[in-house]
C-alpha positions as CSV (number, residue, x, y, z in Angstrom):
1,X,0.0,0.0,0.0
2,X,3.3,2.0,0.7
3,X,4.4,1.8,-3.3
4,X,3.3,3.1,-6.4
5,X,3.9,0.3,-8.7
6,X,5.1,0.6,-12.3
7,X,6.6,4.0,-11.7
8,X,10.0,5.7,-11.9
9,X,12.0,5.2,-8.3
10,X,12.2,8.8,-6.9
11,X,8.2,8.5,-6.7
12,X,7.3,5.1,-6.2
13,X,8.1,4.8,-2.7
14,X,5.0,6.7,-0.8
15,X,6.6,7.7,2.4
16,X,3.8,10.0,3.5
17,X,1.7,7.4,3.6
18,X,3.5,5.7,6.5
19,X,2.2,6.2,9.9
20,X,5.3,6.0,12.6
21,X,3.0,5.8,15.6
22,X,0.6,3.2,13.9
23,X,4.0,1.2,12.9
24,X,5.3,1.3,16.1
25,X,2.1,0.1,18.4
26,X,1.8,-2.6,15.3
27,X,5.3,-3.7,15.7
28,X,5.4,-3.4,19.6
29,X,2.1,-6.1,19.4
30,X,3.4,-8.4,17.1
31,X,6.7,-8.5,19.4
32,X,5.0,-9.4,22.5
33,X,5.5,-13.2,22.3
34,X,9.4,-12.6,22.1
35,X,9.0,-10.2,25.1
36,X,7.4,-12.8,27.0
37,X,9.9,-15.3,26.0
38,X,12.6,-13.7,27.3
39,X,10.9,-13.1,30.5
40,X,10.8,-16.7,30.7
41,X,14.4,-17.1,30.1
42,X,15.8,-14.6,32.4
43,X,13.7,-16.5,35.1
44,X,15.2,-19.8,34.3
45,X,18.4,-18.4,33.8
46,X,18.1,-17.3,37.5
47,X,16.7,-19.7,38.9
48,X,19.5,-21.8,37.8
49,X,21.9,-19.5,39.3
50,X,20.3,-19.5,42.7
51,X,19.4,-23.2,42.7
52,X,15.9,-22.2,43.6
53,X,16.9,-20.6,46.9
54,X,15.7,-17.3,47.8
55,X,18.7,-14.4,47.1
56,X,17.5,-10.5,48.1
57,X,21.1,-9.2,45.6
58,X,19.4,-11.8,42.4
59,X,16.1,-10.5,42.8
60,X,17.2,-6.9,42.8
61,X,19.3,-8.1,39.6
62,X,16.6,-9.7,37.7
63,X,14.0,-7.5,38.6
64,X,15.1,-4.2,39.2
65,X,17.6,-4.1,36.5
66,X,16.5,-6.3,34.0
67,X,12.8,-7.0,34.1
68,X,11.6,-3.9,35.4
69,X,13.6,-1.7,32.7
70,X,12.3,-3.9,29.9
71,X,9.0,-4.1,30.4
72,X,8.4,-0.4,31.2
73,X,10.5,0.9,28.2
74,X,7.8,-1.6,26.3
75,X,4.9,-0.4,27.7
76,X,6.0,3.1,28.0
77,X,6.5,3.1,23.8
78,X,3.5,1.1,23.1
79,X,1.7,3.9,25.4
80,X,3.5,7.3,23.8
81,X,2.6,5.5,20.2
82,X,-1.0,4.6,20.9
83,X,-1.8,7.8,22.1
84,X,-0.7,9.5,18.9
85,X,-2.8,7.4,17.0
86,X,-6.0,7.8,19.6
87,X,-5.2,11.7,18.7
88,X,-5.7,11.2,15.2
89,X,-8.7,8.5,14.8
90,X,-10.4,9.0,18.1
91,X,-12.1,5.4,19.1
92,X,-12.0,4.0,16.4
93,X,-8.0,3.0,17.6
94,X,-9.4,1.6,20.8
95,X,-12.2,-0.7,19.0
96,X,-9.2,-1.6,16.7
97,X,-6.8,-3.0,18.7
98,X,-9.1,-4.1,21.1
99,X,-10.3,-6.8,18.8
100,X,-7.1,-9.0,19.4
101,X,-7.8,-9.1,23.2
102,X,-11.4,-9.9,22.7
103,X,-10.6,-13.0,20.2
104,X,-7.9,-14.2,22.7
105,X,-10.8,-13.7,25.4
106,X,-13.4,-16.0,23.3
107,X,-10.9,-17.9,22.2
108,X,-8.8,-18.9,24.8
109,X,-10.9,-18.0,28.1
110,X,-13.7,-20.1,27.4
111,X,-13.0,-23.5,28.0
112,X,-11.9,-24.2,31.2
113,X,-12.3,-26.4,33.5
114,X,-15.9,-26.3,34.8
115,X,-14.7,-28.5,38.0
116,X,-12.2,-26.4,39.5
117,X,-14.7,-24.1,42.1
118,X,-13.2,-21.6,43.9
119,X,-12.8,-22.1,47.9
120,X,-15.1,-19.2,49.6
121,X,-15.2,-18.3,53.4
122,X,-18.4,-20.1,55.4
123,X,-19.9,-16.5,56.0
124,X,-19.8,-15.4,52.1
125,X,-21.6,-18.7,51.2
126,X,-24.2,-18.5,53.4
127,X,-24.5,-14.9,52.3
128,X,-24.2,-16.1,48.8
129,X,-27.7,-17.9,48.9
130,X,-29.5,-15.2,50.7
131,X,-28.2,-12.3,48.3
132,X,-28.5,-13.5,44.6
133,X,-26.3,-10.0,43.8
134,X,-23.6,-11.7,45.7
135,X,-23.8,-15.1,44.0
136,X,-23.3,-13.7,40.8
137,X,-20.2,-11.7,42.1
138,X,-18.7,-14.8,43.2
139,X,-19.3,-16.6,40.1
140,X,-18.0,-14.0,38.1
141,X,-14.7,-14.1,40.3
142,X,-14.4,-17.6,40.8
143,X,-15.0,-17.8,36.8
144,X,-12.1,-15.4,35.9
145,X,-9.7,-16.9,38.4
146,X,-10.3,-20.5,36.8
147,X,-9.9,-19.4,33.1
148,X,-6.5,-18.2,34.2
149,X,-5.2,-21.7,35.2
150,X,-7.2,-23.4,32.5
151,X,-5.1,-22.5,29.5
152,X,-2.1,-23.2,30.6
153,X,0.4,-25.8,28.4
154,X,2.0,-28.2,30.2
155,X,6.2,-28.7,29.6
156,X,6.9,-31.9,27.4
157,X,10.7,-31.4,29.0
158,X,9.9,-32.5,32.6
159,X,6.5,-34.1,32.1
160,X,6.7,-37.9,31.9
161,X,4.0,-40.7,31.3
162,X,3.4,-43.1,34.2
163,X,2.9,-46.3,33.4
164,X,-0.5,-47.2,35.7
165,X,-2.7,-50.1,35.3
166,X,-5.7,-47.9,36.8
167,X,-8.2,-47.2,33.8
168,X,-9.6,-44.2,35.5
169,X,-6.4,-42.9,36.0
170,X,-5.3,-43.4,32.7
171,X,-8.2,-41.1,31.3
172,X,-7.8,-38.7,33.3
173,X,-4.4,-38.6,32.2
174,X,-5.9,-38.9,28.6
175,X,-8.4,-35.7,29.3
176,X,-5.7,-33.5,30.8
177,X,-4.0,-34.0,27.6
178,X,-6.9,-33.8,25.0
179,X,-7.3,-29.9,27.1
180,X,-3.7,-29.1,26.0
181,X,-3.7,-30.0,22.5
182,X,-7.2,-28.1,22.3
183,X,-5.2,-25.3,24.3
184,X,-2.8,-25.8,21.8
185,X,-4.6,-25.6,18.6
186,X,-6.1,-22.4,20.0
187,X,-3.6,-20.9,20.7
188,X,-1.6,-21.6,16.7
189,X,-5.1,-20.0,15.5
190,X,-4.9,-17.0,17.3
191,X,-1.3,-16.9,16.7
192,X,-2.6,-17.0,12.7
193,X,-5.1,-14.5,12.9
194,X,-3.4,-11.6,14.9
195,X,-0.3,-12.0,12.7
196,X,-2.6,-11.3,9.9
197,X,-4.9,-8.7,11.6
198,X,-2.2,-6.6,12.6
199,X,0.2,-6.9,9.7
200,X,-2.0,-7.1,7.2
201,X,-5.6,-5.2,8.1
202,X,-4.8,-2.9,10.4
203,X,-2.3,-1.1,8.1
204,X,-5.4,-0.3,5.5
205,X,-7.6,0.3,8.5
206,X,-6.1,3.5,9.4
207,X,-4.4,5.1,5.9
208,X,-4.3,8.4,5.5
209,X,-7.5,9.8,4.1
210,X,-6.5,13.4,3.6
211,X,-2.9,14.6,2.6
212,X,-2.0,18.5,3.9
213,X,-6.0,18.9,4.5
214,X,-7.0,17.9,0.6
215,X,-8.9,14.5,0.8
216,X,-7.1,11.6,-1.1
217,X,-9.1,8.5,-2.8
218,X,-7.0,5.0,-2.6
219,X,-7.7,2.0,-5.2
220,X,-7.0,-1.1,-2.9
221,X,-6.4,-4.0,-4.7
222,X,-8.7,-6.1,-2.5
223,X,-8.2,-9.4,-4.3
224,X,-4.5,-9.0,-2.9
225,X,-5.1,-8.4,0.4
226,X,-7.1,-11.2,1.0
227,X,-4.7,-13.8,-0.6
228,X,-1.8,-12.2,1.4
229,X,-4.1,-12.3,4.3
230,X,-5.0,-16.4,3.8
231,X,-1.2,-16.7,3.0
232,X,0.1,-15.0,6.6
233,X,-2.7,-16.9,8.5
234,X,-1.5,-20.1,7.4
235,X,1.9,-19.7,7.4
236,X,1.4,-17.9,10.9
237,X,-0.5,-20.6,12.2
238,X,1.9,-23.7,10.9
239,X,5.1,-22.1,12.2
240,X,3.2,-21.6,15.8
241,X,1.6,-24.7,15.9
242,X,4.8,-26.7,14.8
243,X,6.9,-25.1,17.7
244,X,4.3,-26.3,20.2
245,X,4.3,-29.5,19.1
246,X,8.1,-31.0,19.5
247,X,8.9,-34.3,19.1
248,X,9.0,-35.1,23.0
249,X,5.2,-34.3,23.1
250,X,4.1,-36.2,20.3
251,X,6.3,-39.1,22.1
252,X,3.9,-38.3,25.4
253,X,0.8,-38.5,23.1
254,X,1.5,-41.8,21.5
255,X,2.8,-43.4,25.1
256,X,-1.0,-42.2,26.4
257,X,-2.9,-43.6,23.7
258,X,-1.3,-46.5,23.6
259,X,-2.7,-47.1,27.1
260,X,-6.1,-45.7,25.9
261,X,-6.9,-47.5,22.9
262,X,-9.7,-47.9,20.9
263,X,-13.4,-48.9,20.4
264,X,-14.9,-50.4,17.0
265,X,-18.6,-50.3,17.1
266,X,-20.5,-53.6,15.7
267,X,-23.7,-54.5,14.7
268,X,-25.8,-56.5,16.7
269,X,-26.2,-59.7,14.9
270,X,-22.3,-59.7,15.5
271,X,-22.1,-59.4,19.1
272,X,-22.4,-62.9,19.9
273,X,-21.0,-63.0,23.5
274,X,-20.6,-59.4,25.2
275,X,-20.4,-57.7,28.7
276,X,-21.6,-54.7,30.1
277,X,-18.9,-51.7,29.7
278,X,-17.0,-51.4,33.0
279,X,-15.1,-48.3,33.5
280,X,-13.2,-49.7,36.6
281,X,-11.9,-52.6,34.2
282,X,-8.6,-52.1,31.8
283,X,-9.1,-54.3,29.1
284,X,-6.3,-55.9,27.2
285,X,-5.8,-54.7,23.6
286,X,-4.9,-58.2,22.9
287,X,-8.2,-59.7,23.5
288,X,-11.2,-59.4,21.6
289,X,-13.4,-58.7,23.8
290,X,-17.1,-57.3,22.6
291,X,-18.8,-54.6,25.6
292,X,-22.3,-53.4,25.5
293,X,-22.7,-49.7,26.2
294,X,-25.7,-47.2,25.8
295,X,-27.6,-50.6,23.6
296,X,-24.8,-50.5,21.2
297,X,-22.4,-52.8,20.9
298,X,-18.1,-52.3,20.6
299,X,-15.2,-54.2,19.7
300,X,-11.7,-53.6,20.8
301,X,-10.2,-52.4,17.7
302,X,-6.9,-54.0,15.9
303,X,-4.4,-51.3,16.8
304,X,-0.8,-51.8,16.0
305,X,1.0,-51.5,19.4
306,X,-1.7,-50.8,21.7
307,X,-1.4,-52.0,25.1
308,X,-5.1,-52.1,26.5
309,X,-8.2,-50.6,25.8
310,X,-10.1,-48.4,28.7
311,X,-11.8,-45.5,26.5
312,X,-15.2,-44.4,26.7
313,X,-17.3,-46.2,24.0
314,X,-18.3,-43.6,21.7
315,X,-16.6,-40.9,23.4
316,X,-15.6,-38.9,19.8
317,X,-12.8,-37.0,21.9
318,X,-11.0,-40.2,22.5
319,X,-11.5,-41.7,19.4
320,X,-9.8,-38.5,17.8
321,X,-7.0,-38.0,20.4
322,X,-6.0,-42.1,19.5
323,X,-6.0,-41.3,16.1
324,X,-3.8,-38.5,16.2
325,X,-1.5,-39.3,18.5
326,X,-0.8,-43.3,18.0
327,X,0.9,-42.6,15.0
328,X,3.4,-39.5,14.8
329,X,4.7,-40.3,11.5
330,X,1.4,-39.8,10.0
331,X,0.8,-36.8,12.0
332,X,4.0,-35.2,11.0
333,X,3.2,-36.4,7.4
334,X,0.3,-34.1,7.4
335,X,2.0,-31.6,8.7
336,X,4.6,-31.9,5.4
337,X,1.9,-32.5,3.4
338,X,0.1,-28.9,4.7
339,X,3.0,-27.0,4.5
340,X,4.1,-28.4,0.9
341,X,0.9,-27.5,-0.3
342,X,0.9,-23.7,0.9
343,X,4.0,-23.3,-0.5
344,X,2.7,-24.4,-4.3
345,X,-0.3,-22.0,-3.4
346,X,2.2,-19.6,-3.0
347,X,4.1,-20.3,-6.0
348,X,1.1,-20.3,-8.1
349,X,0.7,-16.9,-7.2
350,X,4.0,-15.6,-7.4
351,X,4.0,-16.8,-11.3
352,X,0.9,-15.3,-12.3
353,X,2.1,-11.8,-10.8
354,X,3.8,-8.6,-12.3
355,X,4.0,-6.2,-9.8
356,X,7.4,-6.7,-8.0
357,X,6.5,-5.7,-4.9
358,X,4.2,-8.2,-4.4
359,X,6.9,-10.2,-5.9
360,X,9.1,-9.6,-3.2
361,X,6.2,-9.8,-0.7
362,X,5.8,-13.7,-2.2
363,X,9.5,-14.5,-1.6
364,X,10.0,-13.4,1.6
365,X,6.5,-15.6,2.8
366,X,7.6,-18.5,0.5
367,X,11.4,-18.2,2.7
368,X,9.8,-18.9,5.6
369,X,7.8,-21.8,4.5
370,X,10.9,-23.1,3.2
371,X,12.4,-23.5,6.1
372,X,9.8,-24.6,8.0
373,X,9.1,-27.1,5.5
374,X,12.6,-28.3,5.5
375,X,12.3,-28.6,9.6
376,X,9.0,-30.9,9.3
377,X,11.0,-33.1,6.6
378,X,13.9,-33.6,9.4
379,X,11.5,-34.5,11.8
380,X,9.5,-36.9,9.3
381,X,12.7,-38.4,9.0
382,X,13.6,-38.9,12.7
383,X,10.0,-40.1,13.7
384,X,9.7,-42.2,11.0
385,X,13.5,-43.8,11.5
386,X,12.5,-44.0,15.2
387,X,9.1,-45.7,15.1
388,X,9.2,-47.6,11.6
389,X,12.7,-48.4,11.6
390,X,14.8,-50.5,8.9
391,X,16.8,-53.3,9.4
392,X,20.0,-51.0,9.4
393,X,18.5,-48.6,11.5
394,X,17.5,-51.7,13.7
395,X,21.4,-53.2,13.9
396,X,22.9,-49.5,14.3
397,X,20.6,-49.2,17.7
398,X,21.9,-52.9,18.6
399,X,25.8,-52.1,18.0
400,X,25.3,-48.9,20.7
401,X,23.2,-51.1,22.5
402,X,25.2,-52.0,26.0
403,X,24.9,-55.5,27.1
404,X,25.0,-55.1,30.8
405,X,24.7,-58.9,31.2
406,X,27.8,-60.1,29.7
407,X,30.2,-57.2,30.5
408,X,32.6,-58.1,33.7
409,X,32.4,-55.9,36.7
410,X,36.2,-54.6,35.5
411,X,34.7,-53.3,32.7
412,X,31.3,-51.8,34.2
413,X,33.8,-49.6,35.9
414,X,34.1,-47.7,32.5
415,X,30.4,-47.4,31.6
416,X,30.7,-44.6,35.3
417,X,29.5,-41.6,33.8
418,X,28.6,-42.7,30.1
419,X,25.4,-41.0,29.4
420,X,22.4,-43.4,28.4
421,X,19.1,-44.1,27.6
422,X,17.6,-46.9,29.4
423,X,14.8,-48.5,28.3
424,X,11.8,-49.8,31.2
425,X,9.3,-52.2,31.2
426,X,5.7,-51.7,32.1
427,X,4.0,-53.0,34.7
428,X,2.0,-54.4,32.0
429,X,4.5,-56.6,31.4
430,X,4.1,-56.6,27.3
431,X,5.2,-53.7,25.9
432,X,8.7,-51.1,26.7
433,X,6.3,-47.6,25.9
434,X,9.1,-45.6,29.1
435,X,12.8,-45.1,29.0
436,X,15.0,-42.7,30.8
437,X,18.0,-40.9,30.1
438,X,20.7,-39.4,31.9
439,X,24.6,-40.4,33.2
440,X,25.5,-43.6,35.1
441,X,26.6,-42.9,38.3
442,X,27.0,-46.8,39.8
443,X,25.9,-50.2,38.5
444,X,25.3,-53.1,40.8
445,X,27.3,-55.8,38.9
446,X,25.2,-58.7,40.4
447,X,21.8,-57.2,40.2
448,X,22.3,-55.1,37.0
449,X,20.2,-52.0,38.9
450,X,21.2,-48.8,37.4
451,X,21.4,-45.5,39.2
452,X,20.9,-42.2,36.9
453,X,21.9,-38.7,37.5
454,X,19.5,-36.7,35.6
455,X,20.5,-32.7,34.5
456,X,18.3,-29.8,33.9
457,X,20.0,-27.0,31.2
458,X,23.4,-28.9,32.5
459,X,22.8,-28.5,36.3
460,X,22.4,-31.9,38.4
461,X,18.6,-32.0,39.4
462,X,17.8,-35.6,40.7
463,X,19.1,-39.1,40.9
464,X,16.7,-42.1,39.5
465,X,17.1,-46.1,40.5
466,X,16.2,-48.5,37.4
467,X,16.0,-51.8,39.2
468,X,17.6,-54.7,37.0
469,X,14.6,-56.4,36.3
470,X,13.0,-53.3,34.9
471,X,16.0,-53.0,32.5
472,X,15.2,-54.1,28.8
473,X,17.9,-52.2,27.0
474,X,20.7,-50.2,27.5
475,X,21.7,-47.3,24.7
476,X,25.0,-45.3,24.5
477,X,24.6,-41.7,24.2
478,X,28.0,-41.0,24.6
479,X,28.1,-39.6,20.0
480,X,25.2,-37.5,21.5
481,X,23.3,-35.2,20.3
482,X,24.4,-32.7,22.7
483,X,23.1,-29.2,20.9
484,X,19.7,-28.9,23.6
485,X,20.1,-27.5,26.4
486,X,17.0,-29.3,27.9
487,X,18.6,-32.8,27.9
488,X,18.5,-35.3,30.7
489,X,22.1,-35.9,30.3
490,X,25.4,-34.4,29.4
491,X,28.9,-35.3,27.8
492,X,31.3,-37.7,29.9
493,X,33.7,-35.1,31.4
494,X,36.7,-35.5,33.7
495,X,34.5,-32.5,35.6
496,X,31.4,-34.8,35.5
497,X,33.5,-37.8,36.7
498,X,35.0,-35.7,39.6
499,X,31.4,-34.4,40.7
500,X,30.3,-38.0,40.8
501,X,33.5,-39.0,42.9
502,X,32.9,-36.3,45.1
503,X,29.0,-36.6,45.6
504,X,27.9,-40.1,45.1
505,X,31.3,-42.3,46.2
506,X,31.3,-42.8,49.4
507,X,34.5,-42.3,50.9
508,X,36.2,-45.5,53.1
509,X,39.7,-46.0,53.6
510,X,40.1,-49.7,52.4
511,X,42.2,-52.0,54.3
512,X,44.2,-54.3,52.5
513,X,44.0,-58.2,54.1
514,X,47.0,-60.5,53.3
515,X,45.9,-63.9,52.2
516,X,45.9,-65.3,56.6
517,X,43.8,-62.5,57.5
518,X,41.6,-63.3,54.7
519,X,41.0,-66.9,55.6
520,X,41.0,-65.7,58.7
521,X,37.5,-63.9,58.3
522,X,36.2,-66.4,56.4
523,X,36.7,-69.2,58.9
524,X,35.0,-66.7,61.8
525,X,31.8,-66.1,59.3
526,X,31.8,-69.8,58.7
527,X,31.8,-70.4,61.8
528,X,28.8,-67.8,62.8
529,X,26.9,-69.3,59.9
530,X,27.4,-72.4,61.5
531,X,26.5,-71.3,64.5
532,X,23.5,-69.6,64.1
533,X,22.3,-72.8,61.4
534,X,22.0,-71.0,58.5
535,X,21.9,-72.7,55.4
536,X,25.1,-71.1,53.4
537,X,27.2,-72.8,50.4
538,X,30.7,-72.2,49.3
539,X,32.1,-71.4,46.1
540,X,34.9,-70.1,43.6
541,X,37.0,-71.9,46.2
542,X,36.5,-70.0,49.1
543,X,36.7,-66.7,47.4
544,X,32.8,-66.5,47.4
545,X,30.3,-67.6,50.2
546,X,26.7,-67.6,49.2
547,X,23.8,-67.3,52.0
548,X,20.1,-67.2,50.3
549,X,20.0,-64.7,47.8
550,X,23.1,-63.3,49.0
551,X,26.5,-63.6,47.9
552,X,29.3,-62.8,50.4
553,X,32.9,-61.8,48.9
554,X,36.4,-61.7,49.9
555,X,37.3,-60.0,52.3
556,X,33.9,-60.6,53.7
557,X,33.1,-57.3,54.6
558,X,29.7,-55.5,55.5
559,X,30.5,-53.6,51.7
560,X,31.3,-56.6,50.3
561,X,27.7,-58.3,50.3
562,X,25.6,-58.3,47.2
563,X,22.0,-59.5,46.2
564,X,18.9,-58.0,44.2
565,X,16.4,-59.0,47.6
566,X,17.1,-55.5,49.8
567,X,15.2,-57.2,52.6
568,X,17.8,-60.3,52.6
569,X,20.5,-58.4,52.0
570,X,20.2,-55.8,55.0
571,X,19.5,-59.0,57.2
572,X,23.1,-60.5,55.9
573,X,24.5,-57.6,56.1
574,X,23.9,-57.4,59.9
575,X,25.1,-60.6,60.6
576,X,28.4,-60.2,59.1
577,X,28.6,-56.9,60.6
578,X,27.8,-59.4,64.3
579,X,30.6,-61.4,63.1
580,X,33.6,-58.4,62.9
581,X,32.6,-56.3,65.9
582,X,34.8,-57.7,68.2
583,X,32.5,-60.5,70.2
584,X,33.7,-63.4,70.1
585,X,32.4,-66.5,68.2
């Protein structure tokens, strides 16, 4: 609208027409989400400085020098800016950027959770029933401090699916999530339309209508607006709606719906033996079973990987959320597919076009969907090499598999700070759907148990115990990838290896026994076992003397007791410990 086209350069370029106020407030809207994201990392970058603790000297240095100064040179511009433009259009500036709030309101402030009530004294209830004024006050409050909990996304970095064999808390896991993909879709769609709203409409909304007090008539190519409009809303929404959708949270999706599964509705005449729908009952994906529900009649539907069935019959929100999220590849196939075919709409155009600006208008759109197309392709790659892999792909993940099993204690001595990804069997017992990641820190060499240290943006967070029974596979992460700072895990340093000497090793001085004082000790636990009658065998000539479930090495110390049964171990451990502490035998 800025350009003249066809024309000679000194007058082509319509600078009068150009609004510096309007540009301003525009560009100051369209800026908020990178505002509010670095709000959000200048908290986490603090927080990880203080560790969480409370500091008066970081506060003052995130808030009154960073924060504060940010957000009041924002506000203070948007302010100065918007009140130029009120000066010049009166109201009709406030109706016009008031619409993005109220969209955002409908949008986004509407569906929230109708079961969260808000906690009122005694006194205002009973008031609240004799004074209907005051019952619609505290509806209205109650309302507007729900809606601002009910929209909130949850973080696919530190949220992890549990593994429960409770049906009813498997849908309610199942809900929760259906809100925040809903919450998540809304929020790409308003993401779309204010991009386009305020790039796009507002712009013609407030030209110029006289020029030094002599009234101007415009020709607006309206045909060209709208595609550019359609164009930004799209390519708006897909960017938007990509970002909130990583890979991690698809991966939460599928591991939800796998647990959820899936109804196939049947006829009558082929429901020969049925039972009524139980929604205390988690029914296993692998049997056919047929339910009766509402006088129709259901199936558990063939569904490649599923691990039991405890949807709703007929419950369309379910049905959708399994489809969607038990296969990412096909998901993230659409999402190529969408983006592919915006970018030949755009192509279309830009051939059929003469004008160069909206030449160059075309180009730098169709840039941006290139790129974003060429980020859905990697990820269509990744998913689809993770979940439908090859026979290569499957022997490269078996050569950095490590085979805990046959690997001596020597050598499980290097594996100390390696980083990993373990995966965990269900309590289902059928299916791995759960592994962790993070750095070894000790392996038991008898009962394979793993402990993890765990890192949050390269900081250690929390230690996690992967019993050896639970352990399916082991993969080395030590190649990586390494470029996010949100992983569980981090690079096998000598500085990692000296924090793990210094926090998790527990520091003994070791005595060294010569070969007498050796058999020594074993003939005085011997003789205790012998004593007290328990049932004990000897092996690896001597070196090894097996109680139970527990095995007792040389030098027969209290450290030197191993087993998988904590309950027998901790009783063997005090009857060596008996045997050393100077009574006699």
């Amino acid at each position: 609208m800025w350009w003249l086209p066809k024309s000679y350069w000194p007058v082509s370029l319509k600078y009068y027409m150009i609004n510096p106020y309007l540009l301003s407030c525009i560009g100051l809207m369209l800026g908020i989400r990178v505002t509010k994201c670095f709000w959000n990392n200048l908290t986490d970058m603090f927080l990880i400085i203080t560790g969480g603790k409370d500091s008066t000297f970081w506060a003052i240095l995130e808030y009154g020098v960073l924060k504060a100064p940010i957000c009041t040179m924002v506000i203070s511009s948007f302010l100065f800016s918007f009140s130029k433009v009120y000066f010049d259009y009166g109201t009709k500036a406030v109706i016009y950027f008031t619409i993005p709030l109220l969209v955002y309101i409908i949008l986004l402030w509407t569906g929230y959770y109708g079961s969260r009530e808000l906690k009122k004294p005694n006194l205002r209830e009973e008031k609240a029933f004799a004074d209907k004024f005051v019952n619609m006050f505290l509806k209205i409050h109650s309302y507007f401090v729900n809606i601002g909990q009910a929209n909130t996304l949850i973080n696919p970095e530190i949220t992890e699916h549990l593994c429960v064999g409770s049906s009813k808390k498997i849908r309610a896991e199942v809900d929760h999530l259906i809100q925040d993909f809903c919450n998540r879709l809304k929020y790409s769609i308003y993401a779309g339309f204010s991009t386009a709203y305020l790039s796009i409409y507002l712009p013609i909304a407030f030209l110029p209508k006289p020029v030094y007090g002599m009234p101007q008539y415009l020709l607006i190519n309206e045909i060209w607006i709208t595609k550019v409009f359609i164009i930004v809303v799209l390519t708006s929404f897909s960017v938007y709606f990509t970002y909130l959708l990583p890979l991690n949270y698809l991966n939460l999706l599928q591991k939800a719906a796998f647990h959820l599964g899936r109804w196939e509705e049947v006829e009558k005449n082929q429901a020969k033996e049925f039972v009524p729908f139980s929604d205390e009952i988690l029914y296993p994906a692998s049997e056919k079973v047929t339910v009766s529900f509402n006088n129709r009649f259901y199936k558990v539907a063939d569904s490649k990987n599923a691990i039991s069935t405890v949807a709703i019959p007929g419950n369309t929100a379910q049905f959708l959320f399994f489809r969607i999220a038990s296969d990412p590849v096909r998901f993230v196939t659409f999402l190529c597919l969408f983006e592919f075919t915006l970018i030949v709409f755009q192509f279309s155009l830009l051939i059929m076009t003469s004008d160069w600006q909206h030449i160059v208008t075309l180009v730098l759109l169709m840039f941006a969907n290139y790129l974003l197309l060429g980020k859905l392709f990697k990820d269509r790659v990744v998913v689809g090499r993770i979940y439908n892999p090859s026979g290569e792909d499957v022997d490269l993940w078996k050569q950095m598999s490590l085979n805990l099993d046959e690997t001596s204690p020597k050598k499980l001595l290097d594996f100390i700070g390696r980083p990993v990804e373990i995966d965990v069997a269900p309590l289902t017992g059928k299916k791995s759907d759960t592994s962790v990641t993070g750095n070894i820190v000790t392996i038991d060499p008898e009962s394979k148990s793993v402990c993890l240290v765990q890192f949050y943006h390269g900081i250690p967070s929390h230690s996690i115990y992967v019993p050896g029974t639970s352990v399916l596979e082991v993969h080395d992460l030590t190649e990586g990838p390494f470029d996010d700072v949100n992983l569980n895990y981090v690079k096998n340093t000598p500085e990692l290896m000296m924090m793990i000497n210094e926090k998790f090793r527990k520091k003994v001085e070791k005595k060294n026994y010569s070969e007498e004082e050796i058999e020594r000790r074993r003939s005085r636990l011997l003789a205790k076992l012998e004593y007290s009658c328990v049932k004990h065998e000897v092996l690896d000539d001597g070196k090894t003397v097996l109680v139970g479930a527990v095995k007792i090495r040389a030098p027969f110390e209290v450290d030197s007791c191993f087993s998988e049964n904590q309950l027998a171990l901790g009783r063997v451990r005090k009857l060596v410990e008996s045997v050393f502490d100077g009574t006699a035998v």
